[in-house]
C-alpha positions in Angstrom: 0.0 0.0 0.0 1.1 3.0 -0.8 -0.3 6.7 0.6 -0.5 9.5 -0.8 1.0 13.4 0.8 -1.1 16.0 1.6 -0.4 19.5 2.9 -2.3 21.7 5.4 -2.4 24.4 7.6 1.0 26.1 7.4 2.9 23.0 5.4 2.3 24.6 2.0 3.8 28.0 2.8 6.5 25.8 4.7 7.1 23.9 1.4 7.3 26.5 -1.0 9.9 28.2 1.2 12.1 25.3 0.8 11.7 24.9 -2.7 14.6 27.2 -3.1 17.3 25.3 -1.8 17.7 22.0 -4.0 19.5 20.0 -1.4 16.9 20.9 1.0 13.7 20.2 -1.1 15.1 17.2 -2.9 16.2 15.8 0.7 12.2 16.5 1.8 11.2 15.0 -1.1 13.5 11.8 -0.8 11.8 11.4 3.0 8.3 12.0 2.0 8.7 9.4 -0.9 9.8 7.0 1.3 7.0 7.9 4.1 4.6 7.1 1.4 5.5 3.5 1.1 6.5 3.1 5.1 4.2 5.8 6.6 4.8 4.3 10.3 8.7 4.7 10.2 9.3 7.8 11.9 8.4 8.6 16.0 5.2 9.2 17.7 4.7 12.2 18.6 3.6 11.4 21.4 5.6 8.4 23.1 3.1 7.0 25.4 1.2 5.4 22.8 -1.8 8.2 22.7 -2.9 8.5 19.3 0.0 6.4 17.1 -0.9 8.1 14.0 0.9 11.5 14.9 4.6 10.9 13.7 7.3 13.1 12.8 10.9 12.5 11.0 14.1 14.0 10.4 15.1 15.1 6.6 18.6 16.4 6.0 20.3 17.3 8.6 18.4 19.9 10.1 14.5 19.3 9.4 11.6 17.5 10.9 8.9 16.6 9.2 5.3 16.7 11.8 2.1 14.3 9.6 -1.0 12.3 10.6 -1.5 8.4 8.6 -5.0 8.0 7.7 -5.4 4.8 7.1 -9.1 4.9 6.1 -8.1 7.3 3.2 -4.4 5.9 2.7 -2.8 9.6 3.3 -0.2 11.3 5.0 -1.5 14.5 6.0 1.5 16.9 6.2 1.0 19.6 8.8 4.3 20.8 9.4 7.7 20.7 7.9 10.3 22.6 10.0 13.4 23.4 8.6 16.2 25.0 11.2 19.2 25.1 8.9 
């Protein structure tokens, strides 16, 4: 199975800001590709088990990536992509 990225909120301003560094957006890019396929490889956001389907994951060396798996729909819903480089 394979799901399929969606952005909300503030992750599509977050995006297109990264766009403009190639190493940065094709690193993003590599991660999210690979979230799509293996969606529940990254952390919990919140460790103690309460609601599994908040994750978040490290692209590059200096971003983190914050989605929700819907299973139901098959999509990772991006909320927040945080780049501190």
């Amino acid at each position: 199975m394979s799901y399929r990225p969606a952005l909300i909120g503030r992750a599509p301003v977050q995006f297109s800001d990264l766009m403009g560094d190639k190493a940065i957006y094709d690193a993003l890019m590599e991660r999210i590709i690979q979230l799509a396929d293996a969606p529940w490889d990254a952390w919990p956001v919140y460790p103690d088990g309460d609601e599994p389907e908040f994750r978040e994951t490290q692209f590059a060396e200096h971003g983190l990536l914050s989605f929700r798996v819907d299973e139901s729909a098959e999509i990772l819903i991006i909320f927040n992509i945080l780049w501190t480089g």
